[in-house]
N, CA, C and O of each residue as an XYZ file, in Angstrom:
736
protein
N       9.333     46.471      7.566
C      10.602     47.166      7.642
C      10.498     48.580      7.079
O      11.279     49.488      7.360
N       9.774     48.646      6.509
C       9.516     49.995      5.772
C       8.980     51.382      7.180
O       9.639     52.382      7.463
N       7.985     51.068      7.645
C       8.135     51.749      8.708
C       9.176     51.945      9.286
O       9.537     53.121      9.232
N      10.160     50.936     10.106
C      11.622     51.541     10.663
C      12.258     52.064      9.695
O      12.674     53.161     10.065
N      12.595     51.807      8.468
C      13.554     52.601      7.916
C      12.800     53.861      7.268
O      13.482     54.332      6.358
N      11.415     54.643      7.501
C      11.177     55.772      7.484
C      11.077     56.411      9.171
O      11.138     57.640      9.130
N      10.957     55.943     10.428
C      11.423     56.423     11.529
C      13.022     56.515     11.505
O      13.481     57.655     11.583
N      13.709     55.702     11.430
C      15.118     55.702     11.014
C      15.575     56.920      9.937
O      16.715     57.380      9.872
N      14.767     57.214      9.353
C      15.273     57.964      7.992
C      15.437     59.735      9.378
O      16.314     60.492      9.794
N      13.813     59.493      9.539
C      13.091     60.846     10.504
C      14.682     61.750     11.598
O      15.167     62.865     11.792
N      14.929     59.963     12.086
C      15.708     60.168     13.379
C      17.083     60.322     12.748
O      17.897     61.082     13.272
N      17.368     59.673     11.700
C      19.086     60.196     11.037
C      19.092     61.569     10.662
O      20.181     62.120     10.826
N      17.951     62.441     10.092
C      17.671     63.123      9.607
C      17.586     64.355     10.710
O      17.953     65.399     10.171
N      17.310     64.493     11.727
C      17.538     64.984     13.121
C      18.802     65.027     13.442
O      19.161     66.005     14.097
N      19.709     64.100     13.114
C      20.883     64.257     13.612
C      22.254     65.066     12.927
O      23.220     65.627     13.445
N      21.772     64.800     11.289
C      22.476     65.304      9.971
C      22.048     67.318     10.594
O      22.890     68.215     10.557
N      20.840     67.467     10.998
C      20.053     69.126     11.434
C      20.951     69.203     12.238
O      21.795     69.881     11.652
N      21.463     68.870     13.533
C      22.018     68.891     14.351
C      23.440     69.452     14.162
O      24.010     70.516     14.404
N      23.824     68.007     13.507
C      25.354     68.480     12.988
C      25.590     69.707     12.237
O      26.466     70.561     12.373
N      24.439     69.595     11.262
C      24.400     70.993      9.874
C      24.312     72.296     10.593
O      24.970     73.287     10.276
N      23.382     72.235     11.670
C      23.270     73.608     12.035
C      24.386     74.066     13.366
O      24.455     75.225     13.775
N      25.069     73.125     13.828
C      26.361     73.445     15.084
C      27.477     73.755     13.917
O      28.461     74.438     14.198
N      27.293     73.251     12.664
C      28.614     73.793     11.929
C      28.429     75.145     11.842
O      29.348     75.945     12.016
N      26.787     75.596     11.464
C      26.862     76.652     10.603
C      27.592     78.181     12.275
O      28.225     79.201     12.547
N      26.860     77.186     12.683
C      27.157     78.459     14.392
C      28.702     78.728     13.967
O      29.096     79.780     13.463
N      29.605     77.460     14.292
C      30.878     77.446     14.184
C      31.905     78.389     12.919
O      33.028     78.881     13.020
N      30.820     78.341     11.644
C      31.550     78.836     10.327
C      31.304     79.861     10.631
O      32.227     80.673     10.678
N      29.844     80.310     11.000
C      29.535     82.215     11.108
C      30.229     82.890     12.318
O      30.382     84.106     12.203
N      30.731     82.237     13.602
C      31.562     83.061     14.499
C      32.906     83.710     14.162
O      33.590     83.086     13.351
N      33.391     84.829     14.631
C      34.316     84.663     14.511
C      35.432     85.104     15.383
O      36.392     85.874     15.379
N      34.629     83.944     16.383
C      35.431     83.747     17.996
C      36.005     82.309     18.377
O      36.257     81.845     19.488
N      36.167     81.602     16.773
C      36.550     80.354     16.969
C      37.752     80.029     16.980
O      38.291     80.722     16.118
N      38.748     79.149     17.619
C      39.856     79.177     17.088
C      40.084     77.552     16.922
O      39.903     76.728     17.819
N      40.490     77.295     15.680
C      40.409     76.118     14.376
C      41.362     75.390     15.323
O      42.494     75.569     15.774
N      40.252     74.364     15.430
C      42.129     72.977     15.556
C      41.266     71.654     14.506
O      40.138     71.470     14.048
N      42.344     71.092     14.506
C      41.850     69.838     12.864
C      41.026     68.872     13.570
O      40.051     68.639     12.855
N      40.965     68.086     14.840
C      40.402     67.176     15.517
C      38.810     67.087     15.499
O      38.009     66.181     15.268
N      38.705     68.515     15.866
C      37.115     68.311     15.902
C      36.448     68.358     14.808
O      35.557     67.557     14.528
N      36.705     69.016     14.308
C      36.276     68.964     12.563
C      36.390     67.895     11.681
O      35.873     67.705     10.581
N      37.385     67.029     12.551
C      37.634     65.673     11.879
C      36.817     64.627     12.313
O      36.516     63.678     11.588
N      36.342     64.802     13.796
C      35.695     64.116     13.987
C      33.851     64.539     13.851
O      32.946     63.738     14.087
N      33.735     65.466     13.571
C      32.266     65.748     12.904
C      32.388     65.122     11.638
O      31.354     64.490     11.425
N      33.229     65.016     10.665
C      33.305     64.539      9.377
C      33.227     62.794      9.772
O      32.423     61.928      9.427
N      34.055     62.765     10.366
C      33.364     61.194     11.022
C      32.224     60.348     11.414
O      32.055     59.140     11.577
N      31.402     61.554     11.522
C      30.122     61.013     12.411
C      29.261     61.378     11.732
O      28.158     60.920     12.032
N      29.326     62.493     10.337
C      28.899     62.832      9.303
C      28.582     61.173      8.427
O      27.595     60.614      7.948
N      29.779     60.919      8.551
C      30.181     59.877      7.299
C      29.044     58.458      7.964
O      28.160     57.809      7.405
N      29.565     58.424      9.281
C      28.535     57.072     10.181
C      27.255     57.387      9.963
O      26.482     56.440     10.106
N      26.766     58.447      9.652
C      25.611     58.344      9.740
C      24.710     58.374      8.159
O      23.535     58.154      7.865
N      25.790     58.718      7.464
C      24.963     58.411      6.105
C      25.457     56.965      5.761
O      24.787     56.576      4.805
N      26.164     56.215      6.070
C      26.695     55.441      5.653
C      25.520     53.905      6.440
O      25.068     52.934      5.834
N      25.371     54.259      7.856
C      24.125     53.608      8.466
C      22.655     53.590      8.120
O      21.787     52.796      8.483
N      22.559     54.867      7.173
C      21.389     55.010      6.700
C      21.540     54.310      5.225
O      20.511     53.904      4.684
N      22.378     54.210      4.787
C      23.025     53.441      3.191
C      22.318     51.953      3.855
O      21.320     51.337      3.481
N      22.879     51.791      4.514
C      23.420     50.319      5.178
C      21.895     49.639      5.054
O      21.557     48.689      4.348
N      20.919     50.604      6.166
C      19.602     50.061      6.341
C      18.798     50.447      5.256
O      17.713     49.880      5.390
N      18.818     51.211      4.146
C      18.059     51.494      3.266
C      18.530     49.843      2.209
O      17.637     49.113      1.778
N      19.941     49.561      1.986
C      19.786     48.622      1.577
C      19.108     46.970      1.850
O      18.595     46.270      0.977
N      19.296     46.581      3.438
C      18.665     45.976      3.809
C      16.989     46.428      4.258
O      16.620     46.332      5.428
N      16.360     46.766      3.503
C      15.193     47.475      4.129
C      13.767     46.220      3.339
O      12.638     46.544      2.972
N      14.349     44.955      3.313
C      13.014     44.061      2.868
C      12.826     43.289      4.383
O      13.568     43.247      5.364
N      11.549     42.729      4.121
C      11.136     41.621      5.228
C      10.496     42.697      6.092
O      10.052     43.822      5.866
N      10.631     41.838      7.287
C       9.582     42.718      8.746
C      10.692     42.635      9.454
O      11.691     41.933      9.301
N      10.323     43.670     10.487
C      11.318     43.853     11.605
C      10.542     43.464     12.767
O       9.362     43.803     12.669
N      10.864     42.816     13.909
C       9.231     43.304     14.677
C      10.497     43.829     15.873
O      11.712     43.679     15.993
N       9.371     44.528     16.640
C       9.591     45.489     18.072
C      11.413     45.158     18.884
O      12.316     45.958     19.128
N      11.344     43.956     19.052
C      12.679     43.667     19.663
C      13.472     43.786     18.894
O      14.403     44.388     19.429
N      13.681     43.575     17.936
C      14.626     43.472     16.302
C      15.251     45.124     16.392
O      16.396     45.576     16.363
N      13.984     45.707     16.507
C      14.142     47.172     16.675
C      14.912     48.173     17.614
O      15.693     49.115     17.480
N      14.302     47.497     18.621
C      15.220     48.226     19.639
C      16.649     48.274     19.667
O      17.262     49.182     20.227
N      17.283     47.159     18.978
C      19.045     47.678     19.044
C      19.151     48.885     17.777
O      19.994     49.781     17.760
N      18.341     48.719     16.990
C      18.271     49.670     15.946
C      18.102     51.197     16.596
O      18.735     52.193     16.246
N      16.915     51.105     17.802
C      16.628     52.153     18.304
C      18.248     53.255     19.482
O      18.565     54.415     19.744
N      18.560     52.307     19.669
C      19.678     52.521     20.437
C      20.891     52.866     19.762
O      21.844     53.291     20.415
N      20.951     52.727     18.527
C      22.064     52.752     17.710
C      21.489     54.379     17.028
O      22.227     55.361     17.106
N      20.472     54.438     16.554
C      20.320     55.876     16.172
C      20.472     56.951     17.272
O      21.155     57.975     17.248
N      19.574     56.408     18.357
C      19.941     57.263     20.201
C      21.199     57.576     19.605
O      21.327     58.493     18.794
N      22.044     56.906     19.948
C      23.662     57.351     19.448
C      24.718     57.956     18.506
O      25.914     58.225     18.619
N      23.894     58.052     17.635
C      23.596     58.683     16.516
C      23.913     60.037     16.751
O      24.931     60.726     16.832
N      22.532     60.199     16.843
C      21.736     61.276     17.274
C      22.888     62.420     18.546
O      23.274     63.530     18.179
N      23.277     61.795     20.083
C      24.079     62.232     20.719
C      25.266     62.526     20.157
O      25.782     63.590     20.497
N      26.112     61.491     18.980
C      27.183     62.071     18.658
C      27.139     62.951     17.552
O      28.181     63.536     17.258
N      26.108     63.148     16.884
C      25.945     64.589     16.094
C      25.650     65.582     16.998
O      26.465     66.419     16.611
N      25.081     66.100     17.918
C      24.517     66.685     19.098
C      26.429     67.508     19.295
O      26.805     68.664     19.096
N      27.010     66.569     19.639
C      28.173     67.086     20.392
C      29.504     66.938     19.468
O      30.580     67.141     20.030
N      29.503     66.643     18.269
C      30.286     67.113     16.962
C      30.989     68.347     17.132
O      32.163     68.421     17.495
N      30.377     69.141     16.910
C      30.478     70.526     16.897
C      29.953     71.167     18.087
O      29.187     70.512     18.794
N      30.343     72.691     18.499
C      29.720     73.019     19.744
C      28.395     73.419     19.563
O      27.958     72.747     18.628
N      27.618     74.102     19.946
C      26.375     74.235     19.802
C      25.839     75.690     20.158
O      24.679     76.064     20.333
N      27.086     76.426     20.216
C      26.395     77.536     20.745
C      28.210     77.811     20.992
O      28.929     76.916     21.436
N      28.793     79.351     20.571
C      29.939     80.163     21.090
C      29.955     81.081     22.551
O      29.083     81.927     22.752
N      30.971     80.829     23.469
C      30.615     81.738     24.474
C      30.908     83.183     23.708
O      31.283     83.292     22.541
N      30.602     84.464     24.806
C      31.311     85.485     24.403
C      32.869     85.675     24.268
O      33.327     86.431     23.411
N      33.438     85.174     24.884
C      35.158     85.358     24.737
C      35.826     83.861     23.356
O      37.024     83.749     23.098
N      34.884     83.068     22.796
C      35.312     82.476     22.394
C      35.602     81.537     22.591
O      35.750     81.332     23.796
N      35.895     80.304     21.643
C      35.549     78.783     21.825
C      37.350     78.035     21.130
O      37.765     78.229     19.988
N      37.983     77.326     22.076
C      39.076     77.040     21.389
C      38.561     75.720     20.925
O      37.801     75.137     21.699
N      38.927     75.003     19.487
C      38.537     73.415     18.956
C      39.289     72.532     19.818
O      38.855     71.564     20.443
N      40.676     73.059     19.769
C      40.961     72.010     20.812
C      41.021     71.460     22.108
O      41.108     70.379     22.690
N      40.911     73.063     22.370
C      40.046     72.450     24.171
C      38.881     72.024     24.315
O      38.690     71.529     25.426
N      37.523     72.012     23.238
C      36.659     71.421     22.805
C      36.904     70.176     23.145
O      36.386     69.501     24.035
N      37.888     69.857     22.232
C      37.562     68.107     21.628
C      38.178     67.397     22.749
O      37.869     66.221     22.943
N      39.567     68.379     23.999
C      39.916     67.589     24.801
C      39.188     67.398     25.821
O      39.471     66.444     26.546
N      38.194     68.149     26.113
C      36.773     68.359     27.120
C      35.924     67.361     26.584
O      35.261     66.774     27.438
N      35.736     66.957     25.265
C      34.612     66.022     25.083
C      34.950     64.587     24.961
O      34.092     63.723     25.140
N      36.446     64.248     24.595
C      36.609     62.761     23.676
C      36.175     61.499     24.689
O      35.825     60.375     24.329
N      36.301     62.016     26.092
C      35.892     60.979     26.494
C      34.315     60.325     26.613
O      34.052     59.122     26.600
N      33.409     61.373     26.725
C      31.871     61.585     25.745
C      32.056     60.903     24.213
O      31.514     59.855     23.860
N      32.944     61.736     23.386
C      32.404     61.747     22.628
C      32.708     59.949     21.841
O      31.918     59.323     21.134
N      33.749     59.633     22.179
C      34.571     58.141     22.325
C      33.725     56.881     22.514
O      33.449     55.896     21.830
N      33.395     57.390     23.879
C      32.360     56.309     24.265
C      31.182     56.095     23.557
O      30.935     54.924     23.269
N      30.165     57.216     23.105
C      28.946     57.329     22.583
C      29.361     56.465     20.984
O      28.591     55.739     20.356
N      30.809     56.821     20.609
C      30.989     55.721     19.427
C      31.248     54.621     19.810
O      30.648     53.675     19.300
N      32.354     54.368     20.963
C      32.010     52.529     21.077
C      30.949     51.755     21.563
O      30.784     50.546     21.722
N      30.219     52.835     21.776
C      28.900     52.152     22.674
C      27.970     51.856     20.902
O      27.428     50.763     20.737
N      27.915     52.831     19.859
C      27.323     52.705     18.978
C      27.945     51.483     18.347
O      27.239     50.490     18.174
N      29.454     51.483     17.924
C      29.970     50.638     17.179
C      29.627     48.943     17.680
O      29.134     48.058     16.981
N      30.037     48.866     19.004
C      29.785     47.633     19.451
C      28.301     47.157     19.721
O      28.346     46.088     20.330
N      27.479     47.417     19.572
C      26.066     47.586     19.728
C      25.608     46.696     18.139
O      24.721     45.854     18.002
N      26.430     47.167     17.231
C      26.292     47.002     15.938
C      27.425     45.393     15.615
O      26.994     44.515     14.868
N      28.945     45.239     16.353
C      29.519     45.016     15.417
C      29.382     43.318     16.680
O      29.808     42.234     16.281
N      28.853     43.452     17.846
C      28.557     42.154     18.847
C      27.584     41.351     17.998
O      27.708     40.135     17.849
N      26.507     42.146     17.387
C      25.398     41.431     16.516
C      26.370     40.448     15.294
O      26.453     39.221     15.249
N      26.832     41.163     14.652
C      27.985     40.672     13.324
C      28.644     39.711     14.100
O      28.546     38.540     13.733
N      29.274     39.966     15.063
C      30.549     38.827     15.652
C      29.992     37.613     15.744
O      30.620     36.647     15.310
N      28.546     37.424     16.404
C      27.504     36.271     16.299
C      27.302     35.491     15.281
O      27.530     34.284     15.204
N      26.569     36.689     13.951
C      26.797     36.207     12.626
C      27.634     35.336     12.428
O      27.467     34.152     12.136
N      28.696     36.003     12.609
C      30.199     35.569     11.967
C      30.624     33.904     12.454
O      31.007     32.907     11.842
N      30.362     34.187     13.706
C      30.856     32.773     14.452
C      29.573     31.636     14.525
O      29.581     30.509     15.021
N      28.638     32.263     13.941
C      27.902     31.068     13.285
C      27.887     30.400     12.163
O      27.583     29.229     11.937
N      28.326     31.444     11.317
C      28.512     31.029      9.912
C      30.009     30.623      9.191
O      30.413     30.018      8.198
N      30.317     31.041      9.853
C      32.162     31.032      9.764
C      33.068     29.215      9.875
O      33.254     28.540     10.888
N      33.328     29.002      8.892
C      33.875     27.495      9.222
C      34.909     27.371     10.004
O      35.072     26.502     10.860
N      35.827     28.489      9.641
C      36.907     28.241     10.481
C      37.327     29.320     11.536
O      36.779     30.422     11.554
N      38.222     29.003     12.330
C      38.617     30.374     13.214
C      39.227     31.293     12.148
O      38.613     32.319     11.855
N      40.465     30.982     11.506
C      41.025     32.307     10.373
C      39.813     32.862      9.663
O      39.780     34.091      9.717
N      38.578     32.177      8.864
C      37.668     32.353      8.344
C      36.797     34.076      9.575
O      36.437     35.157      9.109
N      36.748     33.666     10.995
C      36.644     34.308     11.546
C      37.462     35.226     11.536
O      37.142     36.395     11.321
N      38.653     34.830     11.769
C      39.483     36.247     11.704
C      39.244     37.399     10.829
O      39.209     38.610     11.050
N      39.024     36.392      9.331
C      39.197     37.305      8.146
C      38.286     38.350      8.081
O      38.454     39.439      7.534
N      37.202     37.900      8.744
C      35.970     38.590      8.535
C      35.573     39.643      9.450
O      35.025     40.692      9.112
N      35.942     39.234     10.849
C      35.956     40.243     11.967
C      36.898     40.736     12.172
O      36.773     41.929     12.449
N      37.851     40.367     12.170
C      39.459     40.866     12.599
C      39.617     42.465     11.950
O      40.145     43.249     12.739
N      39.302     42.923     10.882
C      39.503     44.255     10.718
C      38.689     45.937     11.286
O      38.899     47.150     11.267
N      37.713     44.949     11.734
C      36.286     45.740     12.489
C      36.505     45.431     13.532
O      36.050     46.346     14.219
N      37.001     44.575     14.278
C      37.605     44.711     15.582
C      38.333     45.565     16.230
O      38.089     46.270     17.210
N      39.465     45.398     15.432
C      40.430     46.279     15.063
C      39.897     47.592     15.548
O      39.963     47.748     16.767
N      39.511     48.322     15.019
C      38.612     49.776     14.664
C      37.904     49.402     16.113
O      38.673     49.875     16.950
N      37.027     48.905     16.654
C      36.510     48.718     17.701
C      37.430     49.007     19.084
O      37.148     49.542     20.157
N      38.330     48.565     18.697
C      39.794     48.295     20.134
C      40.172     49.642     20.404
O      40.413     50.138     21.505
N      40.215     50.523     18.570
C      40.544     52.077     18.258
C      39.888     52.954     18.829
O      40.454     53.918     19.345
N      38.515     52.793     18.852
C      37.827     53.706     19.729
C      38.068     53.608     20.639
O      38.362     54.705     21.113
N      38.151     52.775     21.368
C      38.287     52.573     23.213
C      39.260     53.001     23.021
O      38.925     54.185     22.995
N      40.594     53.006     22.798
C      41.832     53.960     23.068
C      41.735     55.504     22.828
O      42.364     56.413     23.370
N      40.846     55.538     21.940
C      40.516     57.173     21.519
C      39.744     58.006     22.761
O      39.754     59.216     22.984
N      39.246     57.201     23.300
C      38.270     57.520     24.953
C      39.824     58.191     25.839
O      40.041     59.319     26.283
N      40.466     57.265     25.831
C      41.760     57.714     26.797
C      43.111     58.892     25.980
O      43.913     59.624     26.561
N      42.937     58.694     24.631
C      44.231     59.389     24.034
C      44.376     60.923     24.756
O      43.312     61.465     25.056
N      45.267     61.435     24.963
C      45.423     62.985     25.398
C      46.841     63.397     24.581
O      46.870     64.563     24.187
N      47.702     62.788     24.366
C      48.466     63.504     23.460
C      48.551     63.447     21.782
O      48.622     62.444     21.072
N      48.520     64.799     21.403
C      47.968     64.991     19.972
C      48.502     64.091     18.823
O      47.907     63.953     17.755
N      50.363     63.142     19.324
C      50.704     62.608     18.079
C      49.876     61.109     18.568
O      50.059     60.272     17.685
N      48.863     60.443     19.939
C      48.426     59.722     19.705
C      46.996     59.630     19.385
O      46.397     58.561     19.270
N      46.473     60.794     19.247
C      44.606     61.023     18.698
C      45.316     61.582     17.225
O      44.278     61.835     16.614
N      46.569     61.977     16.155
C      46.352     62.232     14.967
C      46.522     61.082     14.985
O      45.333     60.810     15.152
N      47.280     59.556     14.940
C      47.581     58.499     14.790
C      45.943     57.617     14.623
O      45.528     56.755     13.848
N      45.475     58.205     15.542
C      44.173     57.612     15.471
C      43.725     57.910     14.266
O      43.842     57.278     13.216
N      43.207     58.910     14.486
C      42.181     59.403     13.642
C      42.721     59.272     11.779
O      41.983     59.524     10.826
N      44.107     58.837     11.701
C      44.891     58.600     10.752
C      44.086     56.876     10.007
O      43.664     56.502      8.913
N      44.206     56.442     11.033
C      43.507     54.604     10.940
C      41.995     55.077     10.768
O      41.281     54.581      9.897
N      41.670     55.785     11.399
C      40.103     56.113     11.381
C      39.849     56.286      9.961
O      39.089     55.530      9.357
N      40.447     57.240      9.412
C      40.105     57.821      7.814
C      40.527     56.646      6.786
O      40.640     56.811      5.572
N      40.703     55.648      7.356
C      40.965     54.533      6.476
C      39.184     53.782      6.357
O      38.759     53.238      5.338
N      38.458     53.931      7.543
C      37.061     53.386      7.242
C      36.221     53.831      6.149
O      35.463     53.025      5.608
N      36.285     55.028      5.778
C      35.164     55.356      4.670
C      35.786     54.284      3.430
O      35.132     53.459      2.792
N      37.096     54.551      3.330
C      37.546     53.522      2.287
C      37.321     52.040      2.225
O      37.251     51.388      1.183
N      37.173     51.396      3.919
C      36.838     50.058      3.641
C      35.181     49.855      3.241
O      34.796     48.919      2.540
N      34.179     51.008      3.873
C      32.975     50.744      3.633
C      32.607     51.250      1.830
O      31.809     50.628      1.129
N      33.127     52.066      1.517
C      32.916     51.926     -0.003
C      33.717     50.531     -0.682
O      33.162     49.797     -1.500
N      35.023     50.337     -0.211
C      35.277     48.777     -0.916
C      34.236     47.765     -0.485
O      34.248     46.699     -1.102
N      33.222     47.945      0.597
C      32.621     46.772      0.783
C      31.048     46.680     -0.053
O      30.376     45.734     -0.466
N      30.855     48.305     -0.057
C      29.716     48.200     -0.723
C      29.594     48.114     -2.281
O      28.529     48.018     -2.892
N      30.901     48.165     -2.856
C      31.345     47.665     -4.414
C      30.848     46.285     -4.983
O      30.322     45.912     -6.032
N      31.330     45.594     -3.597
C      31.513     44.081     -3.566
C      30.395     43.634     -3.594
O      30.216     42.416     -3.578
């Protein structure tokens, strides 16, 4: 396991460059014009990705072998794309609006998270319903990461702003459940 979680480290670490350096484009122009969404959602994908690298650095005993890997591999792929397209990557000459940005990308950028999230949270649901005695027992355990799962797929379709702040309102509730979980 030590090998994947130093390729893993390589490839999170590519993506954190990515994000770091489309901000810096974004902070040094000054042909940008600010909307809260996209910036909110780079801080989002900021947060997924140190928080995935938390995740696997803690589980990082035993062996992994090759197949084990590959959903791992696919989950950083994704990673990787949604730091890529966080931020823009480059200003035209007349200037870059955030929110026509983020309304040009969410359906990109939406998917590349439920495709990541569920990739991750189908493995757990398995877990869960193997180990799980009861259905509420299930509930308790998946039911709030579901939840969040259902959120993205609506975030793919949202177009009016009081239903993507609403989102992204529930969204900023995750860093809080993953630090209550990693307390525990």
């Amino acid at each position: 396991m030590e090998q994947a979680l130093v390729f893993a480290s390589i490839v999170l670490g590519v993506a954190v460059a990515f994000e770091l350096g489309h901000l810096n484009t974004v902070l040094r122009s000054k042909m940008v014009r600010w909307h809260w969404a996209q910036p909110a959602f780079a801080l989002f994908i900021l947060l997924s990705i140190i928080a995935y690298w938390w995740a696997a650095a803690a589980n990082s005993e035993g062996s992994i072998s090759f197949a084990q890997f590959m959903p791992v591999m696919f989950q950083l792929v994704m990673l990787v794309l949604l730091a890529a397209v966080a931020l823009p990557d480059s200003i035209p000459e007349d200037g870059i609006d955030l929110a026509e940005y983020y309304l040009e990308n969410r359906k990109y950028q939406w998917l590349l998270v439920s495709l990541y999230f569920w990739s991750i949270h189908l493995g757990y649901l398995g877990h869960v319903f193997t180990t799980s005695d009861t259905a509420f027992d299930v509930l308790l355990r998946a039911g709030p990461d579901t939840v969040f799962g259902l959120l993205f797929i609506v975030m793919i379709f949202a177009k009016r702003w009081s239903v993507i702040g609403a989102g992204f309102a529930l969204i900023s509730l995750s860093p809080l459940i993953w630090a209550a979980r990693s307390l525990g």
